[in-house]
N, CA, C and O atoms as CSV, one atom per row, in Angstrom:
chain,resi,resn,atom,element,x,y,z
A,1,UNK,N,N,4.543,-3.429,-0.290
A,1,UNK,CA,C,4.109,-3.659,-1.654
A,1,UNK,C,C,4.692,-2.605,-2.575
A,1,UNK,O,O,5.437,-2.814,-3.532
A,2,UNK,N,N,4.142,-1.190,-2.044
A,2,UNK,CA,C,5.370,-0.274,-2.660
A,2,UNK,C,C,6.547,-0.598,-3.762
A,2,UNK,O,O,6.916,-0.672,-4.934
A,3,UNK,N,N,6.908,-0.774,-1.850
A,3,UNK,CA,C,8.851,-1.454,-2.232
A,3,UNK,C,C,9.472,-2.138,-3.543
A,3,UNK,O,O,10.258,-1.742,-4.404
A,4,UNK,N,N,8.765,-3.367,-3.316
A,4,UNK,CA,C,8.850,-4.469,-4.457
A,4,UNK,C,C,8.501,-3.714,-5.607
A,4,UNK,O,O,9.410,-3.847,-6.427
A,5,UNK,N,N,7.548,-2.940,-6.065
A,5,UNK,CA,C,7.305,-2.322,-7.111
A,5,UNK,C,C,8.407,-1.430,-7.803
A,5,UNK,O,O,8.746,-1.521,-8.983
A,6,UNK,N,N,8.906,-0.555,-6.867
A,6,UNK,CA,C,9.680,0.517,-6.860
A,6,UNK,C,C,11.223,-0.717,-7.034
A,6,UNK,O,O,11.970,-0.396,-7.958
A,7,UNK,N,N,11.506,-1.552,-6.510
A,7,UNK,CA,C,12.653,-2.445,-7.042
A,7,UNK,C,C,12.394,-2.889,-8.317
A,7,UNK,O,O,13.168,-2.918,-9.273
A,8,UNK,N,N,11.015,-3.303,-8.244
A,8,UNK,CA,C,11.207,-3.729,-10.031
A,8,UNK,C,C,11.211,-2.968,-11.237
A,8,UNK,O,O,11.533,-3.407,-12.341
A,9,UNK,N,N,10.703,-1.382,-10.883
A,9,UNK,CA,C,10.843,-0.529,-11.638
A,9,UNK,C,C,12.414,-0.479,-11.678
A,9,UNK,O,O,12.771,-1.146,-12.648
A,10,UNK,N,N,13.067,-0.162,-11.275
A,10,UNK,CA,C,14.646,0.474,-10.902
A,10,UNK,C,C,15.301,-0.930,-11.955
A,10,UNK,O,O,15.546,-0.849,-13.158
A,11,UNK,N,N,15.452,-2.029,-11.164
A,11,UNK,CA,C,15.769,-3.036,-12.040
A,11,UNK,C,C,15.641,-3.459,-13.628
A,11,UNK,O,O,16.465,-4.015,-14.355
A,12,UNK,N,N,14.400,-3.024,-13.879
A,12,UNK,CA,C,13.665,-3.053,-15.090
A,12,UNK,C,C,14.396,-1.653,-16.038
A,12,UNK,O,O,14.270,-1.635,-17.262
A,13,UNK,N,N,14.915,-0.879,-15.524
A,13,UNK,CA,C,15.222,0.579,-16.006
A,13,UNK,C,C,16.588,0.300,-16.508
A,13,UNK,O,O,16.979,0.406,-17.670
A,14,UNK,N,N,17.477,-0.193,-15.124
A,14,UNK,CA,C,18.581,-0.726,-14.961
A,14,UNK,C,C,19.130,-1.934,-16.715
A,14,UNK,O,O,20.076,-1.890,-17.501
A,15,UNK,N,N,18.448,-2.426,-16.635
A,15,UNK,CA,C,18.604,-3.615,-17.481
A,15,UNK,C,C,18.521,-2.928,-19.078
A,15,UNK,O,O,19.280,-3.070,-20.037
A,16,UNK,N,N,17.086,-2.018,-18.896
A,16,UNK,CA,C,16.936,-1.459,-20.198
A,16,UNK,C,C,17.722,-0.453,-20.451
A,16,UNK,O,O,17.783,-0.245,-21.662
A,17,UNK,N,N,18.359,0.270,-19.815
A,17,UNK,CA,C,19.333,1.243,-19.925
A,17,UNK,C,C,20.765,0.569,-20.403
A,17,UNK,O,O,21.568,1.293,-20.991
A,18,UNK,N,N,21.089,-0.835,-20.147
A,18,UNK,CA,C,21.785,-1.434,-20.245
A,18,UNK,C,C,22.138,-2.397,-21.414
A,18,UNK,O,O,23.211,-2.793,-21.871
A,19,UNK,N,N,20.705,-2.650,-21.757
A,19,UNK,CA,C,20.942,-3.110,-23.150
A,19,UNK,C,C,20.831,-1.934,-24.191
A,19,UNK,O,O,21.669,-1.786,-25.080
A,20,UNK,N,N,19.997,-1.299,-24.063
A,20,UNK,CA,C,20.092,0.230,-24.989
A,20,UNK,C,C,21.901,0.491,-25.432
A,20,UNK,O,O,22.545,0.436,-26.480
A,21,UNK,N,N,22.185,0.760,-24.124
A,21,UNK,CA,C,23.923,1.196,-24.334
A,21,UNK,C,C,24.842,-0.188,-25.081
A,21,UNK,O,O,25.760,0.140,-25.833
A,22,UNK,N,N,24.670,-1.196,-24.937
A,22,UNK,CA,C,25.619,-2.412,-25.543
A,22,UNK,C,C,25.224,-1.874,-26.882
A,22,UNK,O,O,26.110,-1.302,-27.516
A,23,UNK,N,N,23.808,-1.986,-27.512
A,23,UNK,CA,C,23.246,-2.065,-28.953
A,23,UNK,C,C,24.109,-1.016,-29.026
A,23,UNK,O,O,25.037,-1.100,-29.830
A,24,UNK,N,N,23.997,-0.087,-28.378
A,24,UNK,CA,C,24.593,1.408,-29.688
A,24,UNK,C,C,25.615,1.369,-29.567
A,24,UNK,O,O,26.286,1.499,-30.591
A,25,UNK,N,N,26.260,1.185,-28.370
A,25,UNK,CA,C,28.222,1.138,-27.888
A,25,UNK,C,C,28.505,-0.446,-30.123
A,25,UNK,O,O,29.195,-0.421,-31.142
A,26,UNK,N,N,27.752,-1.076,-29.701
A,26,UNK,CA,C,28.354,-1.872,-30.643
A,26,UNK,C,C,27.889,-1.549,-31.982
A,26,UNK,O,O,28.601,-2.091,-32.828
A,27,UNK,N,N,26.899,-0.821,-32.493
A,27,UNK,CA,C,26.388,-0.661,-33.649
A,27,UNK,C,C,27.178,0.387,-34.132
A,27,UNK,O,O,27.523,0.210,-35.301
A,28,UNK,N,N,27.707,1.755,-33.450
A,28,UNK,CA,C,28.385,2.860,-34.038
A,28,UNK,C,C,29.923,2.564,-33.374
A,28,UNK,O,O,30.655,3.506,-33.675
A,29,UNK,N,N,30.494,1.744,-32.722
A,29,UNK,CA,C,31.569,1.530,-32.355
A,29,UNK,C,C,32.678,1.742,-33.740
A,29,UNK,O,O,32.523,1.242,-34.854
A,30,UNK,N,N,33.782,2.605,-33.302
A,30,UNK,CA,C,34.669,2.986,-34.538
A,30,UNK,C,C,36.074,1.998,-34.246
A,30,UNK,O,O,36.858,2.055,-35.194
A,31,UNK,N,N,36.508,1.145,-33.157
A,31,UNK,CA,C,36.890,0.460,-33.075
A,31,UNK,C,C,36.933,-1.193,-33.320
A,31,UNK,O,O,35.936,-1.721,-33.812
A,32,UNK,N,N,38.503,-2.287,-32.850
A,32,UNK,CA,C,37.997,-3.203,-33.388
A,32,UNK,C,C,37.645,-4.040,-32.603
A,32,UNK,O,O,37.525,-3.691,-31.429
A,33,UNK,N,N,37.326,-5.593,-33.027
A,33,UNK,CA,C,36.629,-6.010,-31.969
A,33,UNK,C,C,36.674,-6.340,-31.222
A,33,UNK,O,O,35.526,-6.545,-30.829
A,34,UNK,N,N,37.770,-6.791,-30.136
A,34,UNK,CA,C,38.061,-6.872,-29.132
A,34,UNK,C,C,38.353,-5.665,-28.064
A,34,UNK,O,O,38.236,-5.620,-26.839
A,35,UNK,N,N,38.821,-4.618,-29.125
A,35,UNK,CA,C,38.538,-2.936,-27.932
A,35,UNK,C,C,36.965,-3.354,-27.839
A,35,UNK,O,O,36.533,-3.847,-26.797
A,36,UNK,N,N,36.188,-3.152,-28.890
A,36,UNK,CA,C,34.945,-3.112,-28.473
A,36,UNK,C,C,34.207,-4.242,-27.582
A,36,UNK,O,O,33.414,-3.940,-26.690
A,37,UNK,N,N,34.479,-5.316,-27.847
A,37,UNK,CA,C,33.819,-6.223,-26.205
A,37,UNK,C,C,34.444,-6.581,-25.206
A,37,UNK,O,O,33.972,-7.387,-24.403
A,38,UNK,N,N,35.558,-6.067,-25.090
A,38,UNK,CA,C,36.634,-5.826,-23.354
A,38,UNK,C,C,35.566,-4.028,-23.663
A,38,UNK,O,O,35.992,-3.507,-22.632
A,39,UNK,N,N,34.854,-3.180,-24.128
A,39,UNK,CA,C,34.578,-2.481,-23.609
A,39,UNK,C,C,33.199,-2.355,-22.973
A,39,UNK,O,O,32.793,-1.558,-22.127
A,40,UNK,N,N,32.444,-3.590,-23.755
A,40,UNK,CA,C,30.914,-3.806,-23.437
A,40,UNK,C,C,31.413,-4.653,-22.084
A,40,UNK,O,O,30.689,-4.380,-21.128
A,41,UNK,N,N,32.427,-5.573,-21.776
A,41,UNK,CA,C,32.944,-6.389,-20.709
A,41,UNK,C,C,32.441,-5.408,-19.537
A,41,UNK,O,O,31.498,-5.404,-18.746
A,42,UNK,N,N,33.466,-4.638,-19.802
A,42,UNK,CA,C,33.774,-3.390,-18.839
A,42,UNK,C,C,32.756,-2.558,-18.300
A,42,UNK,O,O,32.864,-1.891,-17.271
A,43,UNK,N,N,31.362,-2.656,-19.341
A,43,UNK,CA,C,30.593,-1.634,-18.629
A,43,UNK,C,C,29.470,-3.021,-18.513
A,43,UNK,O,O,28.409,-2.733,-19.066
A,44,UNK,N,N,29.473,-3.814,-18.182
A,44,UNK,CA,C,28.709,-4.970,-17.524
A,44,UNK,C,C,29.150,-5.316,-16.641
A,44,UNK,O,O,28.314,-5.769,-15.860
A,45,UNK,N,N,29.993,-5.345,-16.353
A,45,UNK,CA,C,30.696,-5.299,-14.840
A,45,UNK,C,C,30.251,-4.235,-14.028
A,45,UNK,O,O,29.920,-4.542,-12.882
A,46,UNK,N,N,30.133,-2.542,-14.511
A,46,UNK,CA,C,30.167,-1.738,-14.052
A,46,UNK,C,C,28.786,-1.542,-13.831
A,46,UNK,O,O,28.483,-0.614,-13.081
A,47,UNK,N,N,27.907,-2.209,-14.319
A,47,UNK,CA,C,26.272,-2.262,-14.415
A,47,UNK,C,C,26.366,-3.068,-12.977
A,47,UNK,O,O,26.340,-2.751,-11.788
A,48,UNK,N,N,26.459,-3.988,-13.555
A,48,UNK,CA,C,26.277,-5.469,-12.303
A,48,UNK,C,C,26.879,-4.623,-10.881
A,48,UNK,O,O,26.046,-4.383,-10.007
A,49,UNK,N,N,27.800,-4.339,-10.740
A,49,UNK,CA,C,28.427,-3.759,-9.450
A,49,UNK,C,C,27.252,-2.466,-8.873
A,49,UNK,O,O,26.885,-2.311,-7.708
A,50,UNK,N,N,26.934,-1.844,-9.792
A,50,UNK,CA,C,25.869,-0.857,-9.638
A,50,UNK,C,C,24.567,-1.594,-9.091
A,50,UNK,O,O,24.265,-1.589,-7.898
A,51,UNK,N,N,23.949,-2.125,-9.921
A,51,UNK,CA,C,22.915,-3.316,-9.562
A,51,UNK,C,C,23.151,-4.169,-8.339
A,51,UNK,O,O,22.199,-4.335,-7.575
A,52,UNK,N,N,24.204,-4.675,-8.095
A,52,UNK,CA,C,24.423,-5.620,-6.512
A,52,UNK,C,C,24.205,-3.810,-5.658
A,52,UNK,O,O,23.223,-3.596,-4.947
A,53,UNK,N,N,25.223,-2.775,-5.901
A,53,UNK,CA,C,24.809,-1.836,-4.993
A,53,UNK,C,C,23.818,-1.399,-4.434
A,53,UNK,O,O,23.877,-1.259,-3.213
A,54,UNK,N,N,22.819,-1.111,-5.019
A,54,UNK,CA,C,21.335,-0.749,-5.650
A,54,UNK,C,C,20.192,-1.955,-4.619
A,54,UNK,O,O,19.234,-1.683,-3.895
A,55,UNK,N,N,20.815,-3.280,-4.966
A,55,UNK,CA,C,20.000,-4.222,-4.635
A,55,UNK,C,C,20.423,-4.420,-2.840
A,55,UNK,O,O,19.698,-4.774,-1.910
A,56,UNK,N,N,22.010,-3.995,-2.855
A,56,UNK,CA,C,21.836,-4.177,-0.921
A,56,UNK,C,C,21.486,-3.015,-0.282
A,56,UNK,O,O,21.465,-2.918,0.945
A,57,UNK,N,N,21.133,-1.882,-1.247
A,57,UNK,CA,C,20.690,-0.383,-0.547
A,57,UNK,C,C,19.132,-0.714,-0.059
A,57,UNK,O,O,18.510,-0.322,0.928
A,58,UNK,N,N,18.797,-1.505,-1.038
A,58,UNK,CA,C,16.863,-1.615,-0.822
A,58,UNK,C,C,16.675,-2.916,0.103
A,58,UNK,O,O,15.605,-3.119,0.676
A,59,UNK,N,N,17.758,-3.774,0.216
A,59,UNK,CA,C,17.822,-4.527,1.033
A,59,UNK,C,C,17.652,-3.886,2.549
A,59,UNK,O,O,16.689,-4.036,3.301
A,60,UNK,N,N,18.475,-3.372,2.709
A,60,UNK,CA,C,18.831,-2.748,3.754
A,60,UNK,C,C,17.622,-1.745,4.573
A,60,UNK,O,O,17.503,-1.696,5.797
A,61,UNK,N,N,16.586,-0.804,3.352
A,61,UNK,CA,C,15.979,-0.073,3.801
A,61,UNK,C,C,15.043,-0.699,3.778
A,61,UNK,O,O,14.219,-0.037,4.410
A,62,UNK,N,N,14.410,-1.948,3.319
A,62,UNK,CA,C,13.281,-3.042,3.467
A,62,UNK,C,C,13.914,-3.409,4.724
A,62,UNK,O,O,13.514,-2.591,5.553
A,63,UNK,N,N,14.724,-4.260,5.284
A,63,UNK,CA,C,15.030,-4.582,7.005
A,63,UNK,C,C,14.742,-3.388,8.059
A,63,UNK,O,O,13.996,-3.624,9.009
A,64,UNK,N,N,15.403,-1.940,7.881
A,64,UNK,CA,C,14.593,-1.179,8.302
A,64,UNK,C,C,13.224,-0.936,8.779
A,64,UNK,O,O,12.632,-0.848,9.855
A,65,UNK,N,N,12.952,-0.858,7.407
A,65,UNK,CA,C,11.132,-0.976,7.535
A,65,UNK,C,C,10.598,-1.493,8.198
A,65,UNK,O,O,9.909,-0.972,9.074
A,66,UNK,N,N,10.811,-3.436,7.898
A,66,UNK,CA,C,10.313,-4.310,8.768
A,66,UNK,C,C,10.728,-4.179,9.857
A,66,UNK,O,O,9.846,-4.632,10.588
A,67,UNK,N,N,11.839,-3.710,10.669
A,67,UNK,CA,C,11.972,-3.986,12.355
A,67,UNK,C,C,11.492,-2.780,12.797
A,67,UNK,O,O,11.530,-2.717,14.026
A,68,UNK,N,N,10.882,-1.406,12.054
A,68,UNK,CA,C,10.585,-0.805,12.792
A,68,UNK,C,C,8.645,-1.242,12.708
A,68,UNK,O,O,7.848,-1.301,13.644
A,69,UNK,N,N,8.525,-1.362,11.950
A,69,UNK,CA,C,6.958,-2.140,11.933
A,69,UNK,C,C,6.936,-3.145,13.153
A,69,UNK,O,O,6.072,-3.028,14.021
A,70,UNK,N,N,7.806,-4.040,13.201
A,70,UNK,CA,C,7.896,-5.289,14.319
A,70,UNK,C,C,8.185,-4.440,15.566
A,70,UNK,O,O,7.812,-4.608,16.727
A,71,UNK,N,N,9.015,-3.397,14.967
A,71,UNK,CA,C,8.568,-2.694,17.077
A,71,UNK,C,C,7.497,-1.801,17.179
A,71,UNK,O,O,7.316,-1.251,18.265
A,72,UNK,N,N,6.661,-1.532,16.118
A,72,UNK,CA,C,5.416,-0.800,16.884
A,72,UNK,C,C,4.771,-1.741,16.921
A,72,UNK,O,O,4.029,-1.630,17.897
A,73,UNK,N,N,4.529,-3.021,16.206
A,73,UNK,CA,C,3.873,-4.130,16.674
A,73,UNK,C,C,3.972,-4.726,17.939
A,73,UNK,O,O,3.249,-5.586,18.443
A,74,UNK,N,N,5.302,-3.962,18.539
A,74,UNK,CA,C,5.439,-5.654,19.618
A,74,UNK,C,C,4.552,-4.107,20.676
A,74,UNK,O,O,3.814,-4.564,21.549
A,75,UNK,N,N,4.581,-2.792,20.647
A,75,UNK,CA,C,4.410,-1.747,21.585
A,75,UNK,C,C,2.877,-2.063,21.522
A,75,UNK,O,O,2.163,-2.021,22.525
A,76,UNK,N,N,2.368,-2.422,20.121
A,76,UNK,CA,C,0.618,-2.445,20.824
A,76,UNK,C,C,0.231,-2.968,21.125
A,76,UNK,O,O,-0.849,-2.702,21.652
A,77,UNK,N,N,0.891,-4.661,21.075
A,77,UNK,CA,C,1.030,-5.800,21.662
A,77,UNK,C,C,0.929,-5.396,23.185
A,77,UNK,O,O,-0.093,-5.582,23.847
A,78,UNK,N,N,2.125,-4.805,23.697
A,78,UNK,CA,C,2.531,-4.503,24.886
A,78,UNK,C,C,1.043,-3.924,25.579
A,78,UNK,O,O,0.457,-4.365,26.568
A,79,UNK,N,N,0.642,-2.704,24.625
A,79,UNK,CA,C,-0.312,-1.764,25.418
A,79,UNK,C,C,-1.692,-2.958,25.301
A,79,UNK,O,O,-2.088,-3.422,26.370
A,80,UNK,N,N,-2.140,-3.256,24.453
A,80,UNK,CA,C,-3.138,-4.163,24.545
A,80,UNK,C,C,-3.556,-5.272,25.236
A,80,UNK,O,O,-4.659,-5.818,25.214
A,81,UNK,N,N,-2.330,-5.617,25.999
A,81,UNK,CA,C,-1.923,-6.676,26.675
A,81,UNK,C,C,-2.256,-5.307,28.457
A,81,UNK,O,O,-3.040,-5.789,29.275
A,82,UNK,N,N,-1.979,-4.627,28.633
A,82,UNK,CA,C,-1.974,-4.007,29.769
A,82,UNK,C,C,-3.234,-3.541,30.141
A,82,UNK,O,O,-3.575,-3.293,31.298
A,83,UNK,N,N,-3.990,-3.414,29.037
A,83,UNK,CA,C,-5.286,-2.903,28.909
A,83,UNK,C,C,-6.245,-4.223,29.275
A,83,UNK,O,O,-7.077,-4.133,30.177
A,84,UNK,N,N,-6.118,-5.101,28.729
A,84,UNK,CA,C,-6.190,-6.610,29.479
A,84,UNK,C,C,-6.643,-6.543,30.838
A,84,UNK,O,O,-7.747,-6.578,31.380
A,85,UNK,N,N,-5.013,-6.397,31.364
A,85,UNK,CA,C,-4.977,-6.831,32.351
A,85,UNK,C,C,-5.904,-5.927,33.407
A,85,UNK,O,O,-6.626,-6.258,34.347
A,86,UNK,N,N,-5.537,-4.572,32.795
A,86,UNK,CA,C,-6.533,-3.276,34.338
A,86,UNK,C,C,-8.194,-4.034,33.915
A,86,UNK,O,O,-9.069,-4.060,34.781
A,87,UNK,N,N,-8.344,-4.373,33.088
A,87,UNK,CA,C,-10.009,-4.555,32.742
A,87,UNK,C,C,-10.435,-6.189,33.563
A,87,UNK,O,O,-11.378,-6.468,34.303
A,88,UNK,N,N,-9.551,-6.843,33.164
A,88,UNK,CA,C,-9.132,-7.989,34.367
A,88,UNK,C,C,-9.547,-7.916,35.580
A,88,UNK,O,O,-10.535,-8.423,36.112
A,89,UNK,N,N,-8.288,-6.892,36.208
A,89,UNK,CA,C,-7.846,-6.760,37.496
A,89,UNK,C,C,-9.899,-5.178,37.765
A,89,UNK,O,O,-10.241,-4.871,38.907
A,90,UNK,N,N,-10.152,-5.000,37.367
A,90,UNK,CA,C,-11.756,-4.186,37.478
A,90,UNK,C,C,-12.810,-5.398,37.285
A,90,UNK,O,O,-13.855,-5.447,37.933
A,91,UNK,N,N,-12.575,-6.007,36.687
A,91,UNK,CA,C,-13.827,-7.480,37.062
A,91,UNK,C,C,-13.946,-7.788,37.843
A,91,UNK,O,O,-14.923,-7.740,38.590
A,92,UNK,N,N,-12.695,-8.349,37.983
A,92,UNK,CA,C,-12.482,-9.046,39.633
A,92,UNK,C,C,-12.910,-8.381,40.638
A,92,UNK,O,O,-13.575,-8.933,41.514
A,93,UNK,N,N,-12.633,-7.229,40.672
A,93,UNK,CA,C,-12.848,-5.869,41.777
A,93,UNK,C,C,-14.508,-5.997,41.814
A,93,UNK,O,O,-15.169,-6.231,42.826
A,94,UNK,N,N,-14.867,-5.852,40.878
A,94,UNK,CA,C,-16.160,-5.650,41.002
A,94,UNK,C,C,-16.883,-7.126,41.277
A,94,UNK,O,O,-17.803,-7.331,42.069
A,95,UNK,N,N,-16.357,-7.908,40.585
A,95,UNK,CA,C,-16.863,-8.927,41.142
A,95,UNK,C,C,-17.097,-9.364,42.447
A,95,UNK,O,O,-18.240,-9.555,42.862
A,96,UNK,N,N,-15.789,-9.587,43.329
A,96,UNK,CA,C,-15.788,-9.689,44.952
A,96,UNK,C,C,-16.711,-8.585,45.574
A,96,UNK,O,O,-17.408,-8.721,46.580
A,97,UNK,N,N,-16.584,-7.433,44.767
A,97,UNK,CA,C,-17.818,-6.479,45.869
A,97,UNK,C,C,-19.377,-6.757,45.828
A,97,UNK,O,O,-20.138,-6.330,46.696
A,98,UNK,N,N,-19.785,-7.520,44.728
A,98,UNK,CA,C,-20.943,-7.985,44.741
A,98,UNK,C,C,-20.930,-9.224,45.238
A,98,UNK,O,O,-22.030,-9.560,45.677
A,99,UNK,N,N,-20.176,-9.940,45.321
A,99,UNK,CA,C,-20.184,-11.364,46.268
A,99,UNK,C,C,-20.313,-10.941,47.841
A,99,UNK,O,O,-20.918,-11.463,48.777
A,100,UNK,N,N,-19.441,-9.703,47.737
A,100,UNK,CA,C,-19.527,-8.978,49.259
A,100,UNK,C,C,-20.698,-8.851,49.827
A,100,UNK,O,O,-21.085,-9.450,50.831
A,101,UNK,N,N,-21.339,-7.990,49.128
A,101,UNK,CA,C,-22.542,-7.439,49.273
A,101,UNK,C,C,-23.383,-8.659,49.050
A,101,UNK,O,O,-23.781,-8.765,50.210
A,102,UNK,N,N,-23.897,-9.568,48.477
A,102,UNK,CA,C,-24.779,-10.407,48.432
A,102,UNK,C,C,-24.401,-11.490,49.385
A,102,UNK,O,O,-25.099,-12.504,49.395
A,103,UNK,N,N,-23.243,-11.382,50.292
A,103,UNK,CA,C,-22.661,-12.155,51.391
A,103,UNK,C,C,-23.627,-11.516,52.866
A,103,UNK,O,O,-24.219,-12.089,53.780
A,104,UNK,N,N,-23.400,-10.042,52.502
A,104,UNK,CA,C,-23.959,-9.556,53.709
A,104,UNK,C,C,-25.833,-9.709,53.622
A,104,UNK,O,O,-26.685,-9.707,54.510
A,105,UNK,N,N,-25.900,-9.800,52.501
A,105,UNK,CA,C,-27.391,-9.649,52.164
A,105,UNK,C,C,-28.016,-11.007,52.662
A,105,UNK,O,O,-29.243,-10.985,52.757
A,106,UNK,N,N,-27.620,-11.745,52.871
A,106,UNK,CA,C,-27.854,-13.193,53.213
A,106,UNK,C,C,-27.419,-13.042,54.465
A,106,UNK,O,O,-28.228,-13.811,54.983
A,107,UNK,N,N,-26.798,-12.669,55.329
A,107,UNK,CA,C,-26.219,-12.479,56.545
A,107,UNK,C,C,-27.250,-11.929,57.707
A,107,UNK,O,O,-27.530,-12.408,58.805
A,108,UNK,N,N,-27.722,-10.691,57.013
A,108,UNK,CA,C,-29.066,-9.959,57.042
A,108,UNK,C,C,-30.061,-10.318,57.158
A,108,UNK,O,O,-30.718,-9.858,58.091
A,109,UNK,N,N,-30.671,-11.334,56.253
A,109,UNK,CA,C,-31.541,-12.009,56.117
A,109,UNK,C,C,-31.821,-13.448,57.115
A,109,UNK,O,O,-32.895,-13.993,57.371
A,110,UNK,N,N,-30.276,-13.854,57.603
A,110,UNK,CA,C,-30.721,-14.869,58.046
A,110,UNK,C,C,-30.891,-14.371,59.616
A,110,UNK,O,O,-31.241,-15.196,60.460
A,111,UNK,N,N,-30.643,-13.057,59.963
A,111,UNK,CA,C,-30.357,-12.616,61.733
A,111,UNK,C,C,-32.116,-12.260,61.347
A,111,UNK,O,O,-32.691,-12.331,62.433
A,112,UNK,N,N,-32.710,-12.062,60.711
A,112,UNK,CA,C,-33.920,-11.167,60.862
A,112,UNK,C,C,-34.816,-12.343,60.991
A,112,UNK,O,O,-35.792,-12.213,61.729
A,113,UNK,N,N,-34.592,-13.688,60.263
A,113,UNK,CA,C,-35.482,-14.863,60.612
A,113,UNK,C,C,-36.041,-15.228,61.801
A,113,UNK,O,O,-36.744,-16.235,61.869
């Protein structure tokens, strides 16, 4: 959630920093008009190239993020799943020893009849 925030701030900055500079590049511009919009050209290109940069950097460290989240997920998965099984494999245990014992208890009972 962060993330997304922190992209839309950057983006939002990006854009406004960007129109700020066209308005004034063209309002005090001492040139004519075609220097001046091959020069606004030029630095919208140079925005945009910045911005695609920008946008596969956070790309990149959002995939990060998520696969390392998806591998401590799959590890407690793993451990929770093992923990399972010993608590499992102790039922059972305990189970057969009281079948044991209530095997012999009846065993007992029926020699003493």
């Amino acid at each position: 959630m962060n993330n997304s925030k922190s992209i839309g701030k950057t983006i939002g900055s990006l854009a406004l920093g960007a129109l700020a500079g066209v308005a004034v590049g063209v309002l005090f511009a001492p040139r004519k008009g075609t220097k001046t919009r091959n020069k606004i050209s030029g630095g919208a290109k140079k925005i945009t190239k910045d911005l695609k940069r920008k946008m596969v950097e956070e790309a990149k460290d959002f995939r990060k993020t998520m696969n390392k989240g998806a591998k401590n997920l799959k590890n407690r998965a793993s451990k929770l799943e093992d923990m399972v099984e010993e608590r499992i494999e102790s039922a059972s245990s305990i189970l057969k020893e009281n079948a044991n014992a209530l095997l012999h208890l009846n065993e007992d009972h029926q020699i003493k009849k």
